[in-house]
N, C-alpha and C positions, 0 to 999 in steps of 0.2 A: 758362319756362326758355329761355336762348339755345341753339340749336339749331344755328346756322348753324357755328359754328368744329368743330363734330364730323363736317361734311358736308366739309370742307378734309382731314380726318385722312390723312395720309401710307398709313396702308391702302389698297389698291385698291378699288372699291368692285365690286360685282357685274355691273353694267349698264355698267360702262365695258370698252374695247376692250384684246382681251386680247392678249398677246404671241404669236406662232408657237409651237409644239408642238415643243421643242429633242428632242435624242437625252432627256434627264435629264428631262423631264417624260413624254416615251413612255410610258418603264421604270416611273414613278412612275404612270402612269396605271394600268398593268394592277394596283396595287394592290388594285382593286375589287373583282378575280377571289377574293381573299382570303373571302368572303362563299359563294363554290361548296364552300370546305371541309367545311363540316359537312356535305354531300349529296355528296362523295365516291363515297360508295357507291352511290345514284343514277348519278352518272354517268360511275361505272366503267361500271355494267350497260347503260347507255342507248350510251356507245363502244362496247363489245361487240356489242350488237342492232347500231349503225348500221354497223361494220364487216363484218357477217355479211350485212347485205343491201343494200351495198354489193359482196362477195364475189360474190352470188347476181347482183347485175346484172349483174356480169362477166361472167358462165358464159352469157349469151344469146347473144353472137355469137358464142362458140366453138360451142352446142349449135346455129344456127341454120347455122352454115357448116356440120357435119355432116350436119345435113339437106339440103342442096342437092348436097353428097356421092350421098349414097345417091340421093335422086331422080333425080338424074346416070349411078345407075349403077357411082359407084364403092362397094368395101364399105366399112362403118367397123369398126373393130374396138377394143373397150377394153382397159385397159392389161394387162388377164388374159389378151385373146386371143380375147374370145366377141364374136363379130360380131352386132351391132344392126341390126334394120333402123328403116322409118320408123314403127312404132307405139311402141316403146319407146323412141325419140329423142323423140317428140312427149308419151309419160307423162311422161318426163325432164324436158320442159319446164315440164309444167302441173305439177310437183312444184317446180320451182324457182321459179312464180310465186305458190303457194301456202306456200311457205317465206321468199319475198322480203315478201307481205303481212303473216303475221308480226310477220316483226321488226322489221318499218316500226312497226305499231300499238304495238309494244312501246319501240320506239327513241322513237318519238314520247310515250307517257304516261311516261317515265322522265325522259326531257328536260324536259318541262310541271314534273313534281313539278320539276326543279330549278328551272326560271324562276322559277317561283310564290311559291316557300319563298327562294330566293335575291336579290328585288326585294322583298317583304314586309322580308326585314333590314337590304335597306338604306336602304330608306324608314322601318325602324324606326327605325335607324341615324341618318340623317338628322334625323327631329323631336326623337330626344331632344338629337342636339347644334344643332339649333333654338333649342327651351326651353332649355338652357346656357348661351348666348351670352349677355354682355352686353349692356347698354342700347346701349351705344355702335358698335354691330356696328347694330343696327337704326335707329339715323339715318345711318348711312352708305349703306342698301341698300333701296331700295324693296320694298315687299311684292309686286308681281310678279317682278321679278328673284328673290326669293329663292325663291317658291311654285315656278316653271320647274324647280325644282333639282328636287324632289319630285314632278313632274308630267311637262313632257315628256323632261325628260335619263332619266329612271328607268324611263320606260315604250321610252326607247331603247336602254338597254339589255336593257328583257325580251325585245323583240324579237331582240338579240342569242344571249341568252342560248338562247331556246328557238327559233328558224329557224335564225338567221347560221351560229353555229358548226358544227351540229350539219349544216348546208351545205357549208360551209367544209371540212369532214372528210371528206366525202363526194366533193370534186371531186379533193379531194386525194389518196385511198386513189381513186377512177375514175384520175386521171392517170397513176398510180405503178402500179397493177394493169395499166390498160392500157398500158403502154411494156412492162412486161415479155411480157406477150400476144404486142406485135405482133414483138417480139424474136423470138422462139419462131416466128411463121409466117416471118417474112422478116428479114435482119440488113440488109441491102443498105436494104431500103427504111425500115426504124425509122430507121437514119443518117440517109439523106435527110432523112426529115421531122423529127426531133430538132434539125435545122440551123435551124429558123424559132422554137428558145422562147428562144434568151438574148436577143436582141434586147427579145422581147416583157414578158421578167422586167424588164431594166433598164426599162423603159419603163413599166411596173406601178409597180415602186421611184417612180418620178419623177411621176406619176401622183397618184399617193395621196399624197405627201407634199404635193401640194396640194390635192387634195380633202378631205383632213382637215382643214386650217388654215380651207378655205371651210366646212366643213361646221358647223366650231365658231362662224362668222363670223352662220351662219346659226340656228343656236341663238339666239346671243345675241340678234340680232335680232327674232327669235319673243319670247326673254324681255321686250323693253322696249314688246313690242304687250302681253304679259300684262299688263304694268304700267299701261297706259293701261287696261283693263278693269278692272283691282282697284281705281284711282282713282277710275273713275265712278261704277263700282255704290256704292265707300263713303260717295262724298259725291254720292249721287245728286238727294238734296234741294237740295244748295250749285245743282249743276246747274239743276237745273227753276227753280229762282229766281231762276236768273242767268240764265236762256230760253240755254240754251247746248248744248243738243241737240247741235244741226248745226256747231257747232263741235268738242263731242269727237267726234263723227262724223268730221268733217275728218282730226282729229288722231289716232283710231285708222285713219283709211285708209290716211294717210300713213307708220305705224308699220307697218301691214301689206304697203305697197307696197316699202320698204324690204326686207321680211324676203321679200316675191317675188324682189326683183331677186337679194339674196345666196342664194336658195334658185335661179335660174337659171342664173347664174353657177357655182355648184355643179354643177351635174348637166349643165352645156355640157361641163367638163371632164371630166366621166362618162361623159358618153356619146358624146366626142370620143374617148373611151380605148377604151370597151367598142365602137367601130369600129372601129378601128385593129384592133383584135384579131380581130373579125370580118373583116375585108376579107384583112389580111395572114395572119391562121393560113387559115383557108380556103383564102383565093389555094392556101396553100400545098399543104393537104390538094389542091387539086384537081391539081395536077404529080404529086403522091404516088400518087394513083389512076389518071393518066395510065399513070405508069411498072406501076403495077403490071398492069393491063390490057395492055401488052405484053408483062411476063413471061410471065402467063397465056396471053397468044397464043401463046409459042414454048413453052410446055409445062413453066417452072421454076415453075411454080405451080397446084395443081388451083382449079377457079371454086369451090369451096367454103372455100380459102383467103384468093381474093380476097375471098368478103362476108364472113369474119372481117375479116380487116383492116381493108375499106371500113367496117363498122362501128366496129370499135375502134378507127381513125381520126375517128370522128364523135364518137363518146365523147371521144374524147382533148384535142378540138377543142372539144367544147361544156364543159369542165371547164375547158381555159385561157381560153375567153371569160367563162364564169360565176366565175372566181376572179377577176378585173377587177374586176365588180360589186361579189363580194363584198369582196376586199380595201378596197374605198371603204368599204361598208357597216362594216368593223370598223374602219376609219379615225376615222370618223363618232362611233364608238361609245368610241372612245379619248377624243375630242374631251369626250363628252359623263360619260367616268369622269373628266375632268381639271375639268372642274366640279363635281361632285359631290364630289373629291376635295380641294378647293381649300372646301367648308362645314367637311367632317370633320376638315381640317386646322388648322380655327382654334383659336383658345385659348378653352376653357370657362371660367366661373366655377368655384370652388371650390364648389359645393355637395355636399348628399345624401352628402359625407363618411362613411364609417363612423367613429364616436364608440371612442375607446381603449374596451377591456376595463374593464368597473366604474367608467367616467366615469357621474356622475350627469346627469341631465338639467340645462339649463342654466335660471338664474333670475333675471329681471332685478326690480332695484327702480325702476329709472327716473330714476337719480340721472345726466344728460347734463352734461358742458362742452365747449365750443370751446373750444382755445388757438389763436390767431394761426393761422385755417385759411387757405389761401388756395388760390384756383381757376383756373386757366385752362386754355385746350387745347393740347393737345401743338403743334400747328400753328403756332398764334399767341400767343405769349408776350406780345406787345406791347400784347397787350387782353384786361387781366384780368377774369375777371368777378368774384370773390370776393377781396377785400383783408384780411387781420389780423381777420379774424372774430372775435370772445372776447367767450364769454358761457354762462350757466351755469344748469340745471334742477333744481333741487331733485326728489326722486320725489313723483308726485303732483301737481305745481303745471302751472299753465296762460300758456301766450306763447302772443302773439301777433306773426306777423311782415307790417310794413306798410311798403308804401312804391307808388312809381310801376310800371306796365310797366317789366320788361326790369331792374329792381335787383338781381336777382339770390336772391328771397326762395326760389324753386322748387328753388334752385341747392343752398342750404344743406341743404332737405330730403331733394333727391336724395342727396345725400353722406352724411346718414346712414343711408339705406340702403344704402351702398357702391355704387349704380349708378355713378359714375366714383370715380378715385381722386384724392386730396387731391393736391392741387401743392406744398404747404406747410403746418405748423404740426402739428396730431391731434386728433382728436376722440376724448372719452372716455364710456364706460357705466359706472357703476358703479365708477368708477377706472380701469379698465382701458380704451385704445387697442381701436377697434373692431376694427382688423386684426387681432388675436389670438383673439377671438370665431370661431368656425364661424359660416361666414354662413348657412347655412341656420338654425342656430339662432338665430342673433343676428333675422332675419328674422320667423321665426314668433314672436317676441316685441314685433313693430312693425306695427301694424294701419295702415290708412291709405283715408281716403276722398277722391275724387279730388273735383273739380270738376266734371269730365264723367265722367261714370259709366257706365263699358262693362259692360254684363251680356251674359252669354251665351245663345246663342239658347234654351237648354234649357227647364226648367218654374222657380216661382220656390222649390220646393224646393229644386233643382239649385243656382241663384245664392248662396239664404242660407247651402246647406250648403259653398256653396266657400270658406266663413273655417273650417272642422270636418268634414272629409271622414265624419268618424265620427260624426256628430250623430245624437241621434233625432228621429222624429217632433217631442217635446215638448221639448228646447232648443229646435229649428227655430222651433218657435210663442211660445214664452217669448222669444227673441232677438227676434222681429218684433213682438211686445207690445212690446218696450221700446223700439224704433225707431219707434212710432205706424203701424206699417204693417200688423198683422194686421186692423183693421177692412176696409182695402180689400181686403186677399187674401181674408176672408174671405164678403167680398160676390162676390167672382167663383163662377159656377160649380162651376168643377175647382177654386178655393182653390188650395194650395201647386202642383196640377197643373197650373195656368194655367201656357202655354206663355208665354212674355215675345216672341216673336219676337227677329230677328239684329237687334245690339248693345242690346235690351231695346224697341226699337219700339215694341212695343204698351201701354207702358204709358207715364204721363204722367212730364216730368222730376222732380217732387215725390217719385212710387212709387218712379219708379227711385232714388232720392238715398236713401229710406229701406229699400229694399233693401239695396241698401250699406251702409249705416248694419248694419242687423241683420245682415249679413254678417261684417263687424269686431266687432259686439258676439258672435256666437259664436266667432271667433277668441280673443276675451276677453286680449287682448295687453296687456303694460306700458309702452306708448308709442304713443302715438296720434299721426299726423300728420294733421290736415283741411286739405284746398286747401277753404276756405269753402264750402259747397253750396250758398247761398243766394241769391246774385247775381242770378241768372237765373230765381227763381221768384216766383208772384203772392204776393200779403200772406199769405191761409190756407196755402199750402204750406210756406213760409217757416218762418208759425208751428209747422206740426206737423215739418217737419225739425229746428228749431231747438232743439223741443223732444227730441229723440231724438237730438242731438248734444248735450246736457246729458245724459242720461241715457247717453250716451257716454262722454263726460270724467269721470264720477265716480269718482273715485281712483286714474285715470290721468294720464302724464305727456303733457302733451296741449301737440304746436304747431302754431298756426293761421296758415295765410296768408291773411289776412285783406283782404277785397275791400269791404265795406260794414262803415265803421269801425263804424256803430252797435251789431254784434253783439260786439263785444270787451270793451265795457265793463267787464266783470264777472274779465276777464282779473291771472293774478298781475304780469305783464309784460307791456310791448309794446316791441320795438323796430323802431326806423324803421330801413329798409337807404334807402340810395340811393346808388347808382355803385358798388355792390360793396362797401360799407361803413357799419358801424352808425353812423348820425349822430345818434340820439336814441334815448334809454329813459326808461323808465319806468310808472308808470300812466295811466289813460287822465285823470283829473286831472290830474296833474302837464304831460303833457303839450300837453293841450286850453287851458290856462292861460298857457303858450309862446307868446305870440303871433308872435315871430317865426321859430318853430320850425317844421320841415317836415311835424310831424303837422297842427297846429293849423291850417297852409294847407290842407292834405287834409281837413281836417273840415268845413271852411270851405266848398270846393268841392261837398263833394257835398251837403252843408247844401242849398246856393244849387240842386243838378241835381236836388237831392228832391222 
């Protein structure tokens, strides 16, 4: 099937370069958060703890100035009137660090539950609108780019979820608790230092709105090294045969060197920022403590006021520096819901449907026509692949469709399964236009075995039971009789237990073909599509496939794209495609007889390469 005009598609595709983070995708990003709802109550309870000890860190330099009070000399006395000395100042304390540990560990397991339970759904989230996506979504997007979505953007946010904010909250109730503190000991001097944060806000603002846009620069970057990984390992064989090691070696360094430079570039501007804020708040704290140590000297100040303040100025200071950091880190993490947000936003297929009230199950006979289908891609109009297609299936009866590379034979198959949509004309089941069919339904009524056959890493129970999730034991074995495959499952060891290894490995392309084969026959569907299994196997395999796709087609509507004309013979029809258009039908007599027809040169050909 042409592949390339779905890779031009007007969609953006995943691995390409994304636009800046406008105000309207921001606001659109924090959609994510939509996912923290059901744990609500989680973390209410976990704000609560983190605010209480939060509270409790505050109470240190007030209880700690008190103390230098008393050792001083002067009395303290509580708001009652009972004057303290230093042993019930210093209980005071060990009570507030026993009260602060608390609701750390509490603040801390409230928050976990939420990360945990809240990245579980939307990685839930994620693979089911995965599996939704049409065909056409996945030639536009490599399987790294898209894996990145589910892997590093999500584990960026659990980070978020369960440090960032729960940070973020804490600098912020430190800043806002300590301005009112330093109020309360001195008004003169909070002024002062109050003068050095709008500078430092707008500068934050300005800041972050470029370390988000790098940050997302740097994702994507990461995402198209993934992709050079998922390449290799899938066609790790293509590699080794092509002695090309040290060249995808090259080629993921250079992916990787890429995603350094934008992952440096990032964090110059971070940590060009989180200076700035160090050098300049500091600067400033140190004028602050200047002045306050001469008040102290002329006596508007006791020295156990000063180490409040000297404190809650250190506080106040390490919260506008650490809200720098953080502000980038939730920048980052914007970046990385506006990814995530941008899978969840596509359009699904229609499947999994809930069926009206008292609809009966649905029932096909396998009665198929083309009318005048025609195909091209939305892109390119100008190169069609599928022209005035019309032709027609009796239920039960068996086509064959034959012609060159690239005629478009794959094209026709894809389309009755609704993988793309018609450009023109309609195709009918049973009378009835497919579009109107539930596609899931219409689907589980359409078996199909590929040419290349992917099975899944699992056991080969696993594989035959993936055409009948609900199979027993004894379909399972009754399906692989009829496929010619239970002899060999039955000589392995573990038999159905046999692990197949990842994309079916360990077993030979013959086993694997009739795998499949027994997979579609528990399916037990009324429309068979084969991409021929035979091409690529030795004479014995051939034969015992060939025989378990007859044992297939029996009294199914069966179309074959047929690759070694020899195996059609027996077919109700064949028609030749070429350039997108039927230019011969008939049987494989009528045809073969054609001499100047374009089967009878294909017969001819491979006759002669036999």
């Amino acid at each position: 099937m042409a592949r390339s005009g779905l890779n031009t598609s007007g969609d953006v595709a995943l691995d390409a370069p994304k636009p800046k983070l406008t105000k309207e995708a921001f606001r659109r990003s924090l959609r994510v958060f939509r996912y923290v709802l059901p744990y609500k109550g989680n973390f209410i309870v976990g704000m609560v703890l983190l605010l209480l000890s939060s509270t409790t860190t505050m109470m240190f330099p007030w209880i700690i100035g008190k103390l230098v009070d008393v050792a001083n000399g002067k009395p303290v006395a509580l708001p009652g009137g009972m004057v303290v000395g230093i042993n019930r100042i210093a209980i005071g304390l060990f009570a507030v660090i026993v009260c602060q540990g608390l609701f750390s560990f509490g603040r801390i397991w409230f928050f976990t539950r939420v990360s945990e339970f809240t990245v579980r759904d939307i990685r839930q989230a994620l693979y089911a609108k995965f599996v939704s996506l049409p065909i056409p979504f996945f030639e536009k997007n490599r399987v790294g780019a898209i894996t990145s979505r589910i892997t590093s953007d999500v584990a960026q946010i659990q980070d978020t979820f369960s440090l960032t904010l729960a940070e973020l909250f804490r600098q912020v109730t430190t800043l806002l608790a300590g301005i009112v503190f330093i109020m309360v000991v001195s008004v003169k001097l909070s002024l002062f230092m109050l003068a050095t944060f709008p500078p430092i806000v707008v500068l934050a603002m300005v800041f972050g709105r470029k370390i988000r846009v790098l940050a997302k620069t740097t994702q994507d970057e990461l995402a198209k090294a993934n992709v050079v990984v998922e390449e290799t390992l899938q066609g790790i064989n293509t590699v080794k045969a092509f002695t090309n090691e040290q060249f995808e070696t090259r080629r993921y360094t250079a992916s990787l060197t890429k995603t350094v430079q934008a992952a440096l570039k990032s964090n110059l501007y971070r940590g060009a920022f989180v200076s700035f804020v160090i050098i300049g708040l500091f600067g400033g704290i140190i004028l602050v403590l200047w002045r306050a140590a001469t008040l102290t000297q002329s006596g508007q100040m006791t020295i156990g006021d000063l180490t409040s303040f000297a404190l809650y100025t250190m506080f106040i200071g390490a919260s506008v520096a650490g809200l720098g950091e953080l502000y980038g880190k939730v920048q980052s993490t914007l970046g990385a819901s506006e990814r995530i947000l941008e899978i969840l936003d596509e359009k699904s297929e229609p499947t999994h449907l809930p069926l009206p009230a008292g609809q009966a199950p649905l029932r096909l006979h396998g009665n198929i026509e083309y009318r005048h289908v025609a195909f091209t891609y939305p892109t390119r109009p100008d190169l069609p692949v599928l022209q005035d297609i019309s032709f027609d299936i009796a239920a039960g009866e068996k086509i064959a469709l034959v012609g060159p590379s690239g005629a478009g034979k794959s094209t026709i198959v894809s389309l009755l399964m609704q993988f793309y949509e018609l450009s023109g004309g309609e195709i009918l089941i049973d009378g009835r236009p497919i579009t109107s069919y539930d596609l899931t339904e219409l689907r589980r009524h359409i078996g199909i075995v590929p040419q290349e056959t992917l099975l899944f890493g699992g056991s080969i129970r696993e594989n035959i039971a993936y055409g009948n999730t609900a199979a027993t034991d004894e379909e399972i074995i009754a399906a692989a009789r009829k496929a010619n495959a239970w002899q060999f499952i039955a000589s392995f060891p573990e038999a159905l237990d046999t692990v197949v290894g990842e994309r079916g490995i360990k077993l030979s392309g013959g086993q694997r073909q009739r795998v499949a084969i027994a997979r579609a026959i528990l399916k037990n569907p009324a429309i068979l599509l084969l991409d021929e299994a035979t091409s690529a196997l030795d004479s014995e395999s051939e034969k015992l496939v060939q025989g378990a796709m007859d044992e297939l087609m029996k009294d199914r509507t069966s179309i074959i794209i047929a690759h070694r004309l020899s195996t059609i013979r027996k077919v109700d029809k064949i028609l030749v495609i070429d350039g997108g258009r039927i230019v011969e039908q008939g049987s494989h007599e009528e045809l073969a007889d054609n001499d100047n027809g374009l089967y009878a040169n294909l017969l001819k050909l491979q006759f002669e390469l036999s």
